[in-house]
C-alpha positions as CSV (number, residue, x, y, z in Angstrom):
1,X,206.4,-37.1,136.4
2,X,204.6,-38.6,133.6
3,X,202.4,-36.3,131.3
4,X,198.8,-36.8,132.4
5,X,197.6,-36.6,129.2
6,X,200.4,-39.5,128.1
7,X,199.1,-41.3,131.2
8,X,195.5,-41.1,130.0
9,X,196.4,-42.3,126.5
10,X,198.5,-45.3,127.4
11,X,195.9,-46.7,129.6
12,X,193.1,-46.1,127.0
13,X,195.3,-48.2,124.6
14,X,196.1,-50.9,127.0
15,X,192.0,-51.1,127.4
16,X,191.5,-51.7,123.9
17,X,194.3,-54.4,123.3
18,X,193.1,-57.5,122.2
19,X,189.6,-57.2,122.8
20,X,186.5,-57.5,121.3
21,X,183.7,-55.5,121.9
22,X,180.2,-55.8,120.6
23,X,178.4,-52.6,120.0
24,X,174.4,-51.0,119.8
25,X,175.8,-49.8,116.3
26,X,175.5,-54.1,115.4
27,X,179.5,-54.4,114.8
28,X,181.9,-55.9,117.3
29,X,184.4,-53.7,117.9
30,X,188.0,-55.6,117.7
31,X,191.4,-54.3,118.1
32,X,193.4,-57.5,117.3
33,X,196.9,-55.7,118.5
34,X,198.3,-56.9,121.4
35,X,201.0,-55.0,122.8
36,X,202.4,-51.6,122.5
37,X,205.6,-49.9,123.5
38,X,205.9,-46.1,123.4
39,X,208.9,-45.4,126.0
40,X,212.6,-44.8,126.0
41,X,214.8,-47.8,124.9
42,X,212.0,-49.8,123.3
43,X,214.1,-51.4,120.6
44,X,215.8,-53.2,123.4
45,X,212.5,-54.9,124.4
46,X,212.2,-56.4,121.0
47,X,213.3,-59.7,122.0
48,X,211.1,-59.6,124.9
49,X,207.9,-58.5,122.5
50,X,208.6,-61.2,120.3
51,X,208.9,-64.3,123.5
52,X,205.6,-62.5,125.2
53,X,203.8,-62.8,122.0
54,X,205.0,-66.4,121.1
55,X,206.6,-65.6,118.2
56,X,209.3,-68.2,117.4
57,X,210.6,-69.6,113.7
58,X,212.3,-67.3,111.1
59,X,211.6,-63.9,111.0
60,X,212.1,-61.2,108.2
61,X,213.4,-57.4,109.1
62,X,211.8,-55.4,105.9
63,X,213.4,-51.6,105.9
64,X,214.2,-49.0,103.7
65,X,217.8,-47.9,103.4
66,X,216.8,-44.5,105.8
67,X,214.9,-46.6,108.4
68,X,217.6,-49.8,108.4
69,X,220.2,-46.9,109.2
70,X,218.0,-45.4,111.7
71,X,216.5,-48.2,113.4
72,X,216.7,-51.5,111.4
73,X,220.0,-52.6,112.1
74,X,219.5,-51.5,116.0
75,X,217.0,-54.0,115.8
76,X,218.0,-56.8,114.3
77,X,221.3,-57.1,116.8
78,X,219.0,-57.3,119.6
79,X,217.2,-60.1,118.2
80,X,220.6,-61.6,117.0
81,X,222.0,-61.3,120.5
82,X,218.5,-63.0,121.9
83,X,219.9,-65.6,119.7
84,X,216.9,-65.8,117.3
85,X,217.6,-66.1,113.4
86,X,216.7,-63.0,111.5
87,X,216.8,-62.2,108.0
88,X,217.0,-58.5,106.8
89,X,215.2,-57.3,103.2
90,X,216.2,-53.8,102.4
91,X,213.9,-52.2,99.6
92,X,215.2,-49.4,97.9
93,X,212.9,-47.1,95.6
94,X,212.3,-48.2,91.8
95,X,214.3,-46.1,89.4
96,X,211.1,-44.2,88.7
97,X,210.9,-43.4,92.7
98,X,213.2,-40.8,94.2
99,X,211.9,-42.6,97.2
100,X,210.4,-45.6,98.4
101,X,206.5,-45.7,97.7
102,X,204.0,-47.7,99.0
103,X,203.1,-49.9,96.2
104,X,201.2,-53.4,95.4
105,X,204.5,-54.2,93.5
106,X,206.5,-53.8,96.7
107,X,203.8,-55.7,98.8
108,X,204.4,-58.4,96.4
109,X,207.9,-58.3,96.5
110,X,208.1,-58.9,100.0
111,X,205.4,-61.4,100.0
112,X,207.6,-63.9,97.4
113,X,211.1,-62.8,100.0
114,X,209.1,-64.0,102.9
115,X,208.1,-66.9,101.3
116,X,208.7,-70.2,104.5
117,X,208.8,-67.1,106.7
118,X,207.1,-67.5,110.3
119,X,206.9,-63.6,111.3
120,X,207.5,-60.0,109.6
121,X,208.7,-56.8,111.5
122,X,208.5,-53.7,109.6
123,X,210.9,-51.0,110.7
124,X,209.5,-47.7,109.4
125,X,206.7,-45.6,109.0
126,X,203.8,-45.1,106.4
127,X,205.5,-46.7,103.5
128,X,207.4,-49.7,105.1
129,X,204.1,-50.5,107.7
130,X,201.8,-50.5,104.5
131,X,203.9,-52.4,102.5
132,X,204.7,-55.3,105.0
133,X,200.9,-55.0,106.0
134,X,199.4,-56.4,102.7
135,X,202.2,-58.8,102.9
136,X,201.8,-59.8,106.1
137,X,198.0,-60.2,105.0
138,X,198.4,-62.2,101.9
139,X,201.0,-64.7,103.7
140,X,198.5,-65.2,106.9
141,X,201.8,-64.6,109.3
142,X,202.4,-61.8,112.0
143,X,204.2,-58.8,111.9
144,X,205.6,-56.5,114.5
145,X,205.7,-53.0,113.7
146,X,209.0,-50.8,114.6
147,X,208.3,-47.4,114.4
148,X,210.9,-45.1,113.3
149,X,208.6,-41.5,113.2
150,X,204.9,-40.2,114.8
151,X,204.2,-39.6,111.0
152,X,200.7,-41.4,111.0
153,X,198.1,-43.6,112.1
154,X,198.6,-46.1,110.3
155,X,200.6,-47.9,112.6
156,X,197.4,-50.3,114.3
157,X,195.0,-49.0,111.9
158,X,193.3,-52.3,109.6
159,X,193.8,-50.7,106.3
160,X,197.1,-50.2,104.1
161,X,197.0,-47.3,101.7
162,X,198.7,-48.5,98.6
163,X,198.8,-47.6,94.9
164,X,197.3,-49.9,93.1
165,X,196.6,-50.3,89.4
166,X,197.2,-46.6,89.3
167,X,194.9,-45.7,92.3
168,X,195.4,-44.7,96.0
169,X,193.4,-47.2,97.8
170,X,193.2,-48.4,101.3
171,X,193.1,-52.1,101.3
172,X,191.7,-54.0,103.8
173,X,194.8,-55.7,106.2
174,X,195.6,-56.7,109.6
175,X,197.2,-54.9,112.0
176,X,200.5,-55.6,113.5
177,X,200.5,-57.7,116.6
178,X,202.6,-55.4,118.3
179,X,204.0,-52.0,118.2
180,X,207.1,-51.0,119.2
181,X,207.7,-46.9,119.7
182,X,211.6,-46.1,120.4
183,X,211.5,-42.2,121.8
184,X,214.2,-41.8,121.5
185,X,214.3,-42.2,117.9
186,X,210.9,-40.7,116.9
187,X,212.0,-37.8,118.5
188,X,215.2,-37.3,116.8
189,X,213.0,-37.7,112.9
190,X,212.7,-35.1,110.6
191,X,210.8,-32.2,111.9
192,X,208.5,-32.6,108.4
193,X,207.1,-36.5,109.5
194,X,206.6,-35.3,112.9
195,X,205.1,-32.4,111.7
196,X,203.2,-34.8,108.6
197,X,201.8,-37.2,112.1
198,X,199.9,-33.8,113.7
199,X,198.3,-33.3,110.1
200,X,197.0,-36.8,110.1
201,X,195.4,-36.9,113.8
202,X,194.1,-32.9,113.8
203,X,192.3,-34.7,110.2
204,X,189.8,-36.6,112.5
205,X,187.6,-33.6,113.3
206,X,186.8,-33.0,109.2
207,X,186.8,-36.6,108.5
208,X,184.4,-37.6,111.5
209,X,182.2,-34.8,110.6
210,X,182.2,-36.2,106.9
211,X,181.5,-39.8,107.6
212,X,178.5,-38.1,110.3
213,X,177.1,-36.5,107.3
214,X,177.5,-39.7,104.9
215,X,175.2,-41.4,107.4
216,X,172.6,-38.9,107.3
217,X,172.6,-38.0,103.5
218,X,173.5,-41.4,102.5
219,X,172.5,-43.7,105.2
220,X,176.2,-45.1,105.4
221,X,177.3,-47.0,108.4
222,X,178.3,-44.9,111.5
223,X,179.3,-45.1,115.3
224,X,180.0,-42.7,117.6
225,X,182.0,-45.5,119.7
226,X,185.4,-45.0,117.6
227,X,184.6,-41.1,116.7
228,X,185.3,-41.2,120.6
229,X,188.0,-43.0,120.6
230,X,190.0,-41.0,117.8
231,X,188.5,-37.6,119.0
232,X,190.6,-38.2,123.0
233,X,193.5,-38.7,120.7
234,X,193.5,-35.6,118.2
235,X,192.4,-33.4,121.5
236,X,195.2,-34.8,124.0
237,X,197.4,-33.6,120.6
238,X,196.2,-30.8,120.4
239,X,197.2,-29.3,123.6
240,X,200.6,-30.0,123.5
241,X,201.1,-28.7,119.8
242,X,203.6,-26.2,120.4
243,X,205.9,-28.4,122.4
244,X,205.2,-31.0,119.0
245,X,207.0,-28.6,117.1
246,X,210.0,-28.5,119.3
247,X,210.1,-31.9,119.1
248,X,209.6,-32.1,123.2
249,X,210.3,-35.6,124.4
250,X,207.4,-36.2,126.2
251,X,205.0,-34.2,123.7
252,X,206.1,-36.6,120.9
253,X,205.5,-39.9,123.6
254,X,202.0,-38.0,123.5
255,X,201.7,-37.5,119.2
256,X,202.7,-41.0,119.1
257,X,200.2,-42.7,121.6
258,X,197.7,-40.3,120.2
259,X,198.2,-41.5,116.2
260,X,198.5,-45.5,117.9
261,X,194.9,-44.9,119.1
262,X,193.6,-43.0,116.2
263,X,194.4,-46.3,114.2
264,X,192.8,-48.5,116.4
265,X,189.7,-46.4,116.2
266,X,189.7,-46.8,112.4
267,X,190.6,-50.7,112.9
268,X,187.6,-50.4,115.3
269,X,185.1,-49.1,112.9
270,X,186.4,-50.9,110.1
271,X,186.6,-48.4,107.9
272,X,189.2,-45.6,107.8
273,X,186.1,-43.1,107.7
274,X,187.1,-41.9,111.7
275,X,190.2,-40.8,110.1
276,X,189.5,-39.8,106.4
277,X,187.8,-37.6,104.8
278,X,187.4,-35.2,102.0
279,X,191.2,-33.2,102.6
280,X,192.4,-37.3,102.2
281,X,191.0,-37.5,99.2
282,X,192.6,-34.3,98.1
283,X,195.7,-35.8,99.3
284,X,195.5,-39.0,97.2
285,X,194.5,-36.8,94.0
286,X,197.9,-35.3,94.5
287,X,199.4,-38.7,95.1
288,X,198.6,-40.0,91.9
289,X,198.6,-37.4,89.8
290,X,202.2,-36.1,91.0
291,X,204.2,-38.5,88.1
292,X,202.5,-36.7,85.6
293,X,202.9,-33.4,86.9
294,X,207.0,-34.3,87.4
295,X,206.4,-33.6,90.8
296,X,207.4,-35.5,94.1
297,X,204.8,-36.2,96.7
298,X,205.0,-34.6,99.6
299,X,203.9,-36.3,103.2
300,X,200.7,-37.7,103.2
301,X,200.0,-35.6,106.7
302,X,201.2,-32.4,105.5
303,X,199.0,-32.8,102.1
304,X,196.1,-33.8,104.5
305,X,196.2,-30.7,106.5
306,X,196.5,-28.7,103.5
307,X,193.6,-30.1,102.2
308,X,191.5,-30.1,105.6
309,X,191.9,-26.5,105.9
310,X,190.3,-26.0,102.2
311,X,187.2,-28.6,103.3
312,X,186.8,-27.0,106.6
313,X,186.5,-23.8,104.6
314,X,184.6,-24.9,102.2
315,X,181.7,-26.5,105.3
316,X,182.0,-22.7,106.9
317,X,180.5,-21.7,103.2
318,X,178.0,-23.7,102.4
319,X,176.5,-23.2,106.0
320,X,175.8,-19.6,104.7
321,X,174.0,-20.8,101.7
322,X,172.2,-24.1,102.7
323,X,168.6,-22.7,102.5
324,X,168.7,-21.2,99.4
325,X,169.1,-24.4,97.3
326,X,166.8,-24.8,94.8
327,X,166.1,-28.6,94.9
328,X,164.3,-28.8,91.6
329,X,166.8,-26.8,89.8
330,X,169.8,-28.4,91.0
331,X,168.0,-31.8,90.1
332,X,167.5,-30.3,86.5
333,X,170.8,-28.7,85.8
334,X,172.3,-32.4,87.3
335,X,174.4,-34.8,84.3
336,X,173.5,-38.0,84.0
337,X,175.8,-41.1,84.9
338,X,177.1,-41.7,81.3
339,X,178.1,-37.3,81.4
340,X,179.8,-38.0,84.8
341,X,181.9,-40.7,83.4
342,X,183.2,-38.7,80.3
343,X,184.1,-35.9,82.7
344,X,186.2,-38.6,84.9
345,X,188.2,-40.0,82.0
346,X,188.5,-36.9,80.3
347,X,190.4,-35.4,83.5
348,X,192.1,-38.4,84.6
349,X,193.0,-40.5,81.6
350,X,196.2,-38.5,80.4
351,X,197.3,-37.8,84.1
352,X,196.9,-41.7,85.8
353,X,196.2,-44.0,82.3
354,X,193.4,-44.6,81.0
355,X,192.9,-48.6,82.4
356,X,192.8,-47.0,85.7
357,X,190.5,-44.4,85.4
358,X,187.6,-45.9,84.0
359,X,187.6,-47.4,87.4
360,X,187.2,-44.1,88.7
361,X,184.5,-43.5,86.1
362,X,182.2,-46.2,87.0
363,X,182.6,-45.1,91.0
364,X,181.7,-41.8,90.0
365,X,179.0,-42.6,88.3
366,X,177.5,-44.9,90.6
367,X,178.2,-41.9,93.1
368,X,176.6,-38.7,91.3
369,X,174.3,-40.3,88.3
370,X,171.7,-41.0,90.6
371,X,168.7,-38.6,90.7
372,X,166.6,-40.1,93.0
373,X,169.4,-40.6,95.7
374,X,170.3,-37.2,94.8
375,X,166.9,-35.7,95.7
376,X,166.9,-37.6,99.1
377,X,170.1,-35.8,100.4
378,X,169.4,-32.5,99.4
379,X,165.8,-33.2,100.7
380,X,167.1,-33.8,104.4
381,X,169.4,-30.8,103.7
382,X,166.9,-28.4,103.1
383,X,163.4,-29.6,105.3
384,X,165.8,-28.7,108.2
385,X,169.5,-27.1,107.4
386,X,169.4,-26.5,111.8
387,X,169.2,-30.4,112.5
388,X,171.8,-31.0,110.0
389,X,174.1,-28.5,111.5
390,X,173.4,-29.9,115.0
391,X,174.7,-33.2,114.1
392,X,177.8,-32.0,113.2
393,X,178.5,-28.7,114.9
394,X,180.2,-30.5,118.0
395,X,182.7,-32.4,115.4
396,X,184.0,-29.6,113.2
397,X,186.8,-27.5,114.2
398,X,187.2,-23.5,112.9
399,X,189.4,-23.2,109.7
400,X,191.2,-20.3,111.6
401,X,191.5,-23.1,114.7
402,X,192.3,-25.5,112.5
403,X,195.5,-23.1,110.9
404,X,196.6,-21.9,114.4
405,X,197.4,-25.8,115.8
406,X,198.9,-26.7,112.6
407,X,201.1,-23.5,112.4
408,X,202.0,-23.8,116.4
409,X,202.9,-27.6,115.4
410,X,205.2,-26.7,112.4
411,X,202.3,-28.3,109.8
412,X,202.6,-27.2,106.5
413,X,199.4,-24.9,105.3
414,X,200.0,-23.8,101.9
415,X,200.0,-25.7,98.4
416,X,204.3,-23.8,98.1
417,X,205.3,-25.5,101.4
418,X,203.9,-28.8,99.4
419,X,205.5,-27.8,96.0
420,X,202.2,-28.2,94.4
421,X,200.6,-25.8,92.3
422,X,197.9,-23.7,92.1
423,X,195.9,-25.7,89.2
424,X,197.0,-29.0,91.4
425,X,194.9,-27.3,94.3
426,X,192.2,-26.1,91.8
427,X,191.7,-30.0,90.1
428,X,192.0,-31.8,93.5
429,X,188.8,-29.2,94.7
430,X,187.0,-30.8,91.5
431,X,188.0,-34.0,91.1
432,X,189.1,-35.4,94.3
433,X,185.7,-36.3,95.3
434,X,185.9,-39.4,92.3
435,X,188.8,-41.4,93.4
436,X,186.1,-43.5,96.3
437,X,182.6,-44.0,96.9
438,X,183.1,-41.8,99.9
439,X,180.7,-38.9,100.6
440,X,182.3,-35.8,101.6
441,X,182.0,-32.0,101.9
442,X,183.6,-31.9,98.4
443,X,180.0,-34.4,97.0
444,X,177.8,-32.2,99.4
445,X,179.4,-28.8,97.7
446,X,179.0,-30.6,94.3
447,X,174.8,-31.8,95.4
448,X,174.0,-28.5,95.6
449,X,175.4,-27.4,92.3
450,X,177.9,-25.0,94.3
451,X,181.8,-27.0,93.9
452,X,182.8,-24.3,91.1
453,X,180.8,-21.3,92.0
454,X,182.6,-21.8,95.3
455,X,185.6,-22.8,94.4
456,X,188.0,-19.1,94.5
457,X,186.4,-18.1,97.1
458,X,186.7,-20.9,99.2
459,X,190.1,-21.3,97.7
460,X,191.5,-17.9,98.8
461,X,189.9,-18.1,102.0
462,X,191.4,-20.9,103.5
463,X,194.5,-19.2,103.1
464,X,196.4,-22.2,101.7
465,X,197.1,-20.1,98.4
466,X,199.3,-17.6,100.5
């Protein structure tokens, strides 16, 4: 018998395919996707995807050497034996890379390769999907995506997160016009991407909560229409977490569906705010620092749910001390734009370049140099700290919650399980917050003049120092 919760998710997704829907919030709501596959035998149906959706004319099969093994060359048979032409690029990681990262170079590479191409189809995960994403963008042709593990939601979200110019950015992109989900093979991944997938989705309740408070400190754009939308997904996860972590067949079918809908809530809202917040950005600071630190990056999930548990942490804090912040003083004691940049390129400079960070330095200072934006949100803090906590009670979950799921699911929840170190943790606590515009719990903590008072206790609480 199919898995109710499975059941539920499939028919939410087939709701939301190809529609448009406009919204009280003033957006139209558009998931652009067409069709998706999450069932056993899938990659046999790629022949059938491709005739539903019209797709005809050359096509390019962009892998990795892993994911060609895995899946790629599965798939392009099928689409031989439909007797369609197919070429195959293979990218293999730079000689810097001990594996293949998600880069503007590599979006560019396959962009000149696919050059008189009529269609893309990515077979992979994070890195392959984000790479032939921007390609796919930037050559105005389709892709299908192939999915090889539940490792994210990037699959049918609207963004690609690449390193550009030095910085992690999420790039605006369109989203494949079909996915296909094998079950067979996403079950049989590594137990870390499956694992790396539950850290991304459980990420929705600290990063809706985040973009909740953005909207009322900062007046940024927010609907509750896609915080729904993600929220069924992370909870129908959520209850079958344990059976994630033995990699159950239908509990995966369920991860999957759930991180497919995730994405099209983020391509709904367009913005990946539904889906990021401030443990991301702790995330990307690890990303891009981890070159100069001669360290490799771990899973962007499993650094997600590391830094999630410090953020949630660090929200159960500052409720304790909300009403005795001293507006005027913190207003006082604040540095002024031109101090906030020197701070930025002083930190950043020798660990990313210095070309990139002054980008970082004038987002920064754009962010934090303002005093009269800065009196505002600690204004609507303080006049009524129970309002403020109303909005987004029903949206954060208990760092001790929080731990449990992830443990139950196999998660990583410690900076040694990532193979980052204790000052990594410390300087992506500080800094994190300057890599985007976005406001977090990391720029709240920081408002109030409480980031490094805060910062070993918070730290040792959340337990991810163990």
């Amino acid at each position: 018998m199919t898995n109710p919760s499975l059941a539920q998710l499939q028919q939410s997704i087939q709701r939301l395919l190809g529609t448009e829907q406009p919204c009280t919030c003033g957006r139209t709501h558009a998931v652009p996707i067409r069709q998706v596959l999450v069932e056993q035998g899938a990659i046999e149906q790629v022949p059938e995807v491709l005739a539903r959706l019209g797709l005809a004319g050359q096509c390019l099969l962009v892998a990795d050497p892993t994911t060609y093994e895995v899946a790629g060359g599965q798939v392009r048979s099928v689409i031989e034996q439909d007797g369609r032409s197919v070429d195959t690029l293979v990218l293999p990681p730079t000689a810097e890379q001990q594996h293949l990262e998600a880069t503007d170079e590599a979006a560019e590479e396959v962009r000149r390769q696919a050059s008189g191409t009529d269609h893309l189809i990515a077979v992979g995960s994070g890195t392959i999907n984000d790479i032939v994403k921007l390609a796919a963008t930037r050559l105005h042709i389709p892709y299908v995506a192939v999915a090889t593990a539940p490792s994210m939601t990037g699959y049918s979200s609207a963004l690609a997160a690449v390193l550009s110019g030095g910085i992690k950015q999420a790039l605006p992109a369109q989203p494949p016009v079909a996915i296909v989900a094998d079950l067979e093979i996403l079950a049989a991944a590594p137990s870390i991407m499956i694992a790396a997938g539950v850290g991304d989705l459980i990420s929705r309740s600290l990063s809706s909560a985040d973009w909740q408070m953005s909207s009322l400190l900062v007046g940024t754009y927010f609907c509750q229409v896609p915080v729904s939308v993600i929220a069924e997904a992370d909870e129908d996860c959520r209850d079958h977490v344990a059976q994630i972590g033995q990699a159950d067949p239908e509990a995966i079918a369920v991860l999957t569906a759930g991180l497919i809908l995730a994405g099209m809530s983020i391509t709904m809202a367009q913005t990946s705010s539904p889906g990021s917040g401030g443990g991301h950005l702790i995330s990307h600071y690890w990303d891009m620092t981890a070159p100069a630190r001669g360290r490799q990056q771990a899973l962007h999930g499993c650094q997600v749910a590391v830094g999630d548990l410090v953020c949630f942490t660090l929200y159960e804090r500052l409720r304790l001390c909300l009403d005795e912040a001293d507006v005027d003083q913190v207003i006082a004691n604040r540095p002024d734009g031109d101090e906030i940049s020197a701070v930025v390129v002083g930190h950043f400079a020798p660990l990313i370049g210095r070309g990139p960070t002054v980008s970082l330095a004038t987002v920064a200072a754009e962010k934090h140099g303002n005093d009269e934006g800065l009196y505002r949100r600690l204004e609507v803090i303080t006049e009524d700290s129970g309002a403020f906590w109303a909005q987004l009670d029903p949206l954060l979950t208990p760092s001790t919650e929080a731990r449990r799921l992830l443990r139950a699911a196999g998660v990583p929840t410690t900076i040694k399980q990532l193979d980052v170190a204790p000052d990594e943790l410390i300087n992506a606590f500080r800094y994190a917050r300057y890599i985007r515009g976005r406001y977090t719990v990391l720029d709240l903590a920081y408002d109030l003049g409480l980031l490094e008072e805060l910062q070993d206790e918070v730290l040792s609480n959340s337990g991810v120092l163990l």
